[in-house]
PDB file of N, CA, C and O in Angstrom:
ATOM      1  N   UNK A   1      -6.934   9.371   9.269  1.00  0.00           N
ATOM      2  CA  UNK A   1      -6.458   8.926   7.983  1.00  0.00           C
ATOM      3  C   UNK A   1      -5.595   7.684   8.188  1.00  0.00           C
ATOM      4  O   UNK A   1      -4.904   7.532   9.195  1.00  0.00           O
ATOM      5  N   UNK A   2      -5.668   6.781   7.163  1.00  0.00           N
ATOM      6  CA  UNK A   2      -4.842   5.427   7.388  1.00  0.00           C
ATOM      7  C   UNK A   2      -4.127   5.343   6.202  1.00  0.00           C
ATOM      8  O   UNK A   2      -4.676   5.526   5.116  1.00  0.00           O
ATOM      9  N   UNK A   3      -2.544   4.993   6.358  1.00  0.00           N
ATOM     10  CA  UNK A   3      -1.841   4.930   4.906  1.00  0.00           C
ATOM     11  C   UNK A   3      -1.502   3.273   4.628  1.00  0.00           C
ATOM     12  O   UNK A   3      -0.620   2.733   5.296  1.00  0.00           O
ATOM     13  N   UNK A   4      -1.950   2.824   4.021  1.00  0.00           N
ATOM     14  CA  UNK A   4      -0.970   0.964   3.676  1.00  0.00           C
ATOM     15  C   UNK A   4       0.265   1.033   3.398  1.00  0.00           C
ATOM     16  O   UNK A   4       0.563   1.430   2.271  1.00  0.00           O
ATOM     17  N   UNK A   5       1.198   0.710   4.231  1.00  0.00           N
ATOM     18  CA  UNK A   5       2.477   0.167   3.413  1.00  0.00           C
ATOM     19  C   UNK A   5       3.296  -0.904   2.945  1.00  0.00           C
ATOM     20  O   UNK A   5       3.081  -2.102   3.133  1.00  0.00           O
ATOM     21  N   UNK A   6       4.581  -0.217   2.108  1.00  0.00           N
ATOM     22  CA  UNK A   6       4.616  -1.132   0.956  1.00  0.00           C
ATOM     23  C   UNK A   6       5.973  -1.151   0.785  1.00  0.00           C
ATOM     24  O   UNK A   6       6.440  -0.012   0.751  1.00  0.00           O
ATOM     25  N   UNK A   7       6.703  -1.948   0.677  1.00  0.00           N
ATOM     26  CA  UNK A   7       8.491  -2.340   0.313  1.00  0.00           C
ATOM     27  C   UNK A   7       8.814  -2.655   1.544  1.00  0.00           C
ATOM     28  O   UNK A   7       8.700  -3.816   1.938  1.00  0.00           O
ATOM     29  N   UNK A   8       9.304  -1.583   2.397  1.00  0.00           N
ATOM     30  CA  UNK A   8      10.342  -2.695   3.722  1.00  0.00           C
ATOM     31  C   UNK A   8       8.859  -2.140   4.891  1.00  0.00           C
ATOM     32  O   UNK A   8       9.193  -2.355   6.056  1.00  0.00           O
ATOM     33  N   UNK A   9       7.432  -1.529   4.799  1.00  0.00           N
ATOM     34  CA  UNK A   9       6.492  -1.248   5.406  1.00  0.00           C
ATOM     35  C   UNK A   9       5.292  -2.349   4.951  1.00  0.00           C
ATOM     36  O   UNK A   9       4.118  -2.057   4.727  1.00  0.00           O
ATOM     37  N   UNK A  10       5.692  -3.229   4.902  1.00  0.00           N
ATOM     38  CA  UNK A  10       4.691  -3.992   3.990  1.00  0.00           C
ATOM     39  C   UNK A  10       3.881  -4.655   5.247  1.00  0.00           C
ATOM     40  O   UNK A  10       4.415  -5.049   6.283  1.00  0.00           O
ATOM     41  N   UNK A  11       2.823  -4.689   5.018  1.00  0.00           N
ATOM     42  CA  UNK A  11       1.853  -5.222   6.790  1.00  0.00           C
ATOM     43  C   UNK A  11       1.481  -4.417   7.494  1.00  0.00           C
ATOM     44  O   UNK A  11       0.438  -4.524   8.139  1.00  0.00           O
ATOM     45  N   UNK A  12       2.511  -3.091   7.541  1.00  0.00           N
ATOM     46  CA  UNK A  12       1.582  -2.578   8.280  1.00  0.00           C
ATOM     47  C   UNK A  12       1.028  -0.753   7.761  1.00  0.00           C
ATOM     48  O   UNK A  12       1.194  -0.307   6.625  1.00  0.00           O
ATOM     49  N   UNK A  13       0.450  -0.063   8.795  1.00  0.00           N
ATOM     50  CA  UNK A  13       0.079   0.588   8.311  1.00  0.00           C
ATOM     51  C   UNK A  13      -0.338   1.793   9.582  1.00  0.00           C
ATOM     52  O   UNK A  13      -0.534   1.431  10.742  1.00  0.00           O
ATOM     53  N   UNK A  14      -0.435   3.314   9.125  1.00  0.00           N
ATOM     54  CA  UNK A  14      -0.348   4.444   9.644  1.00  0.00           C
ATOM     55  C   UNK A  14      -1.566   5.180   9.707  1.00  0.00           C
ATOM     56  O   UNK A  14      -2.389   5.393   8.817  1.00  0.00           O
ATOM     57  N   UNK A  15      -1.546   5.641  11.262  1.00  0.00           N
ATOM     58  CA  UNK A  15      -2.985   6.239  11.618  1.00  0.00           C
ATOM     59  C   UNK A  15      -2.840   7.533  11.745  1.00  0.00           C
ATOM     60  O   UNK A  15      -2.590   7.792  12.923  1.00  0.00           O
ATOM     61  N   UNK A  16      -2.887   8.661  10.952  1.00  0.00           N
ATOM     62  CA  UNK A  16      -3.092  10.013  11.119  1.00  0.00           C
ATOM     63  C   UNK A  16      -3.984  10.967  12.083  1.00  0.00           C
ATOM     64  O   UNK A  16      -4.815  11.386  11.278  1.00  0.00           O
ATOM     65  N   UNK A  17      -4.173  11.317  12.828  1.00  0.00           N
ATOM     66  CA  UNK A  17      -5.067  12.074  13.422  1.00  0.00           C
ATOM     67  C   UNK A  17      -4.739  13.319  13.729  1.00  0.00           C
ATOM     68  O   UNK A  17      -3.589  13.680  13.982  1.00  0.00           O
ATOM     69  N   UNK A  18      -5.891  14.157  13.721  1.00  0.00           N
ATOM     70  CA  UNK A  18      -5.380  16.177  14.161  1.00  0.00           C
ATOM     71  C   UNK A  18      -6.106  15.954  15.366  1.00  0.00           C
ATOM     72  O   UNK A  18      -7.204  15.399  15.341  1.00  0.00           O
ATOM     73  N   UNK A  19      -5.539  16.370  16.481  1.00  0.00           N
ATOM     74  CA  UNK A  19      -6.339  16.659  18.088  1.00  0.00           C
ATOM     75  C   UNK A  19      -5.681  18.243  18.160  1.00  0.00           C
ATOM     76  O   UNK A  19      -4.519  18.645  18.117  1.00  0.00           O
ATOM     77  N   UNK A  20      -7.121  19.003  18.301  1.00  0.00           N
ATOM     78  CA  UNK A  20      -6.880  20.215  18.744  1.00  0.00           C
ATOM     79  C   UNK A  20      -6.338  20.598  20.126  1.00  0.00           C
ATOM     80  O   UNK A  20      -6.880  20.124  21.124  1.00  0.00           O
ATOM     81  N   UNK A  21      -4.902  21.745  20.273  1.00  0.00           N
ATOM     82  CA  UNK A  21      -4.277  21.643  21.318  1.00  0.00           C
ATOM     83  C   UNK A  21      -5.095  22.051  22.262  1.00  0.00           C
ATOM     84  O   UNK A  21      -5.926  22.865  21.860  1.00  0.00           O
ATOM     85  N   UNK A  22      -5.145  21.814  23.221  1.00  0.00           N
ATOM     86  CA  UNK A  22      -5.976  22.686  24.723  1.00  0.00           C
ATOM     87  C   UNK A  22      -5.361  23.659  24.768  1.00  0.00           C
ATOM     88  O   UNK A  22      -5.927  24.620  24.247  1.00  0.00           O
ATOM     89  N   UNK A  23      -4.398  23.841  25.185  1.00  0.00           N
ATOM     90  CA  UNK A  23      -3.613  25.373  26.045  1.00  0.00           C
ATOM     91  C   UNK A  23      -4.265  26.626  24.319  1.00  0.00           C
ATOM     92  O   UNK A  23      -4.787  27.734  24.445  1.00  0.00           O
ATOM     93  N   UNK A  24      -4.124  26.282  23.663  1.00  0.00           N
ATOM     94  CA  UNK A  24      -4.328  27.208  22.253  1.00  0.00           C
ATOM     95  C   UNK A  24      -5.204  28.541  22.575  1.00  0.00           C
ATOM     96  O   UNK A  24      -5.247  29.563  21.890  1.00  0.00           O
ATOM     97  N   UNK A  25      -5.983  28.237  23.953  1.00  0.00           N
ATOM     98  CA  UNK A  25      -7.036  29.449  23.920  1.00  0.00           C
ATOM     99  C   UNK A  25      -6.333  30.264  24.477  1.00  0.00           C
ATOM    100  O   UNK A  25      -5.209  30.015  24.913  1.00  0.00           O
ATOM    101  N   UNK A  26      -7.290  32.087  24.579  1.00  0.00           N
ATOM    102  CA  UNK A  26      -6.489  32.644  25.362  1.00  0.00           C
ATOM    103  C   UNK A  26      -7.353  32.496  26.793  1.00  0.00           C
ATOM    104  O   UNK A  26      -8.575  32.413  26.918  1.00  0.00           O
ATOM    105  N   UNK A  27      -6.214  32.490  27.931  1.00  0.00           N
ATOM    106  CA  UNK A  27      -7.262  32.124  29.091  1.00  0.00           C
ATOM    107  C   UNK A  27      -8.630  33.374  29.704  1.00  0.00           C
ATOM    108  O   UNK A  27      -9.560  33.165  30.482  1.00  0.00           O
ATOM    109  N   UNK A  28      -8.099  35.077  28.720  1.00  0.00           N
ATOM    110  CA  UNK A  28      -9.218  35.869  29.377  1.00  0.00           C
ATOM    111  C   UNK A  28     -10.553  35.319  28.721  1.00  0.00           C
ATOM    112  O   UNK A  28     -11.633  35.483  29.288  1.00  0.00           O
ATOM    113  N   UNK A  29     -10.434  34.603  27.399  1.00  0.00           N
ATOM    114  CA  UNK A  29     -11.856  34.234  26.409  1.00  0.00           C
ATOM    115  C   UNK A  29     -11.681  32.755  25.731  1.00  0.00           C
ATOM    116  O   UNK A  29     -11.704  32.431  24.544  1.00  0.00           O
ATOM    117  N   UNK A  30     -11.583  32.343  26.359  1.00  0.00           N
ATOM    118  CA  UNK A  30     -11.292  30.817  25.458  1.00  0.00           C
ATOM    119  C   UNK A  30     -11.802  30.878  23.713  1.00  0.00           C
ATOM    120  O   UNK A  30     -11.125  30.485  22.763  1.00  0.00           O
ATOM    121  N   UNK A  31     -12.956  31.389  23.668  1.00  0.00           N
ATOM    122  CA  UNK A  31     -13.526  31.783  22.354  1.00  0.00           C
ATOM    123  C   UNK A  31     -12.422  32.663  21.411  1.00  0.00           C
ATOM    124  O   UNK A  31     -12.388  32.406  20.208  1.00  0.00           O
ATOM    125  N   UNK A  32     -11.915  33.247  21.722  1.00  0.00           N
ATOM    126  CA  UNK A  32     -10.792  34.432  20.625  1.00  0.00           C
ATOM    127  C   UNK A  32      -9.522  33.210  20.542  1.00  0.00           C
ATOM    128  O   UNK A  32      -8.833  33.314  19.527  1.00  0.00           O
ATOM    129  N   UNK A  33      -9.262  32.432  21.192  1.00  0.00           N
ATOM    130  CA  UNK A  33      -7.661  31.917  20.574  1.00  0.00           C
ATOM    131  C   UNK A  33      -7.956  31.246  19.373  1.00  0.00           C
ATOM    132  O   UNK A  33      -9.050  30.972  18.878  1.00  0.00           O
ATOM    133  N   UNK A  34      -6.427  30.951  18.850  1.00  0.00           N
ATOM    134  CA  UNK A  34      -6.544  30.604  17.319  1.00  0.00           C
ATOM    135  C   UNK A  34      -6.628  28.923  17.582  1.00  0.00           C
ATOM    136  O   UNK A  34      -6.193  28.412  18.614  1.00  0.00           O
ATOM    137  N   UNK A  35      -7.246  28.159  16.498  1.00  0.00           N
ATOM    138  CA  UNK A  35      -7.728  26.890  16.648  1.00  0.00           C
ATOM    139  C   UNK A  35      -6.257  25.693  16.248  1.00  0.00           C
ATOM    140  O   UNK A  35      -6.169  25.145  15.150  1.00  0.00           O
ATOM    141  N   UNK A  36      -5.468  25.533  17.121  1.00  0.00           N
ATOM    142  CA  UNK A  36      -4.300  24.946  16.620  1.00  0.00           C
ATOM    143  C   UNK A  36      -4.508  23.178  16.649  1.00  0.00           C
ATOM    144  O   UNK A  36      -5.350  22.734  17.429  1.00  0.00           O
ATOM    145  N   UNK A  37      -3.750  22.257  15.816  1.00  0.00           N
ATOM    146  CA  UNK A  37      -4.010  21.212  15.882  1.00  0.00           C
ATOM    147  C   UNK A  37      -2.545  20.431  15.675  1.00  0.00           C
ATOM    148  O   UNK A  37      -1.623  20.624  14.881  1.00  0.00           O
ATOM    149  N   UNK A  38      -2.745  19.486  16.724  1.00  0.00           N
ATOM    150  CA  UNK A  38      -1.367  18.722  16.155  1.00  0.00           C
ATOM    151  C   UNK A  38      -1.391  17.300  15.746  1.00  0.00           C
ATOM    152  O   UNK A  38      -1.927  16.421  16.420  1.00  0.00           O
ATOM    153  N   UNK A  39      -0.748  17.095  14.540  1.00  0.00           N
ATOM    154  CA  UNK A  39      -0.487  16.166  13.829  1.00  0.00           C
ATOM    155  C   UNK A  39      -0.024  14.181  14.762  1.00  0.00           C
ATOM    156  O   UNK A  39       1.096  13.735  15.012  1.00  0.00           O
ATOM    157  N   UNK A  40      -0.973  13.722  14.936  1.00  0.00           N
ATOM    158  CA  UNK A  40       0.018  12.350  15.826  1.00  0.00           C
ATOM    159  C   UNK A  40      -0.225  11.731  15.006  1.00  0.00           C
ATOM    160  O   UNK A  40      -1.038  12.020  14.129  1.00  0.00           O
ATOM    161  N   UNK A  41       0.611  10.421  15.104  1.00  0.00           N
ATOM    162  CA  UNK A  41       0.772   9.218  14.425  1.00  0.00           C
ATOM    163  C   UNK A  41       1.505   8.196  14.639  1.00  0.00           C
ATOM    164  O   UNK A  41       2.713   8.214  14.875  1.00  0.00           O
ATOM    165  N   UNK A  42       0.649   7.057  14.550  1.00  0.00           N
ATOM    166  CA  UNK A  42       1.081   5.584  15.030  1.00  0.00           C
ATOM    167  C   UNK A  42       1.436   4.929  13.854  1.00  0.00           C
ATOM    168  O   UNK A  42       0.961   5.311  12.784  1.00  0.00           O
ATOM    169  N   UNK A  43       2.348   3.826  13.924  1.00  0.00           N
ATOM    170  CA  UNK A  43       2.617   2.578  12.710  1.00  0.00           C
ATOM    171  C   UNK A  43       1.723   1.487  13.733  1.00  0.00           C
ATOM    172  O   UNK A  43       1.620   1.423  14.958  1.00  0.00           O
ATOM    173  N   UNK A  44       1.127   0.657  12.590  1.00  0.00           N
ATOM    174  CA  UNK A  44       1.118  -0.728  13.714  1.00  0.00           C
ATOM    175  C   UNK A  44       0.748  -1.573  12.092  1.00  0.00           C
ATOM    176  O   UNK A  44       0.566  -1.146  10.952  1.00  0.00           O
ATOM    177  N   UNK A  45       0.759  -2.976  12.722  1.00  0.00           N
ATOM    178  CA  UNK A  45       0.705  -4.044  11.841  1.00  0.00           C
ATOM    179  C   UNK A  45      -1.084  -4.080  11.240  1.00  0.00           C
ATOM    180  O   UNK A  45      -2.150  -3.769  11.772  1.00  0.00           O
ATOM    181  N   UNK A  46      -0.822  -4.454  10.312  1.00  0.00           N
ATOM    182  CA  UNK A  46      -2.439  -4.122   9.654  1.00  0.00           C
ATOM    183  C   UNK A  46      -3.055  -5.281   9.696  1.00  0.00           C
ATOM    184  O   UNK A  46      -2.471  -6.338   9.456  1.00  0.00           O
ATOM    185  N   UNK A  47      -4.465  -5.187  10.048  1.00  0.00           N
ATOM    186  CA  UNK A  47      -4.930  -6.110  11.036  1.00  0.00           C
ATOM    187  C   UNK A  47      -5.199  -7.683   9.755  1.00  0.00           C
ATOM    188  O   UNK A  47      -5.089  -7.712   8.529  1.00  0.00           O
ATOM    189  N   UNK A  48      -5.467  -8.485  10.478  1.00  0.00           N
ATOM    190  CA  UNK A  48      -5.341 -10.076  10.262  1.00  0.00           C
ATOM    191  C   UNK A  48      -6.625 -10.811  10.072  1.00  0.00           C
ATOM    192  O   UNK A  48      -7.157 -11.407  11.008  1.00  0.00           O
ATOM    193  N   UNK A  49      -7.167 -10.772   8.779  1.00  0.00           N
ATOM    194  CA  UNK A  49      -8.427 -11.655   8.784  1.00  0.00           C
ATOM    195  C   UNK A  49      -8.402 -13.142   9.085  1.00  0.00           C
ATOM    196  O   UNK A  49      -7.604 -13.925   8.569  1.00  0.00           O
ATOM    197  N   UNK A  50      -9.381 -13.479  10.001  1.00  0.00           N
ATOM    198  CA  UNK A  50      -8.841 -14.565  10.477  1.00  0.00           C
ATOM    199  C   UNK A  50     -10.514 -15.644  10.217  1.00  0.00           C
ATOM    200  O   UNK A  50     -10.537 -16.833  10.534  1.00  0.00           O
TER     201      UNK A  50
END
């Protein structure tokens, strides 16, 4: 997901992503653990048509 920002964020803009954790399984069945995901996110300047 990408957000635009706007007032003192103006230019640039935010990259959302879910990456499912590794360790989350259980190690006797990898198949039975619960499917956990964590939230990252970058700012960067929004790109420059040139």
């Amino acid at each position: 997901m990408w957000f635009k920002g706007y007032g003192d964020y103006e230019g640039k803009i935010m990259e959302l992503t879910l990456n499912e954790k590794d360790s989350a399984a259980s190690e006797d069945d990898p198949d039975t653990g619960p499917n956990l995901y964590m939230l990252e996110g970058i700012v960067m300047n929004e790109p420059i048509d040139e």
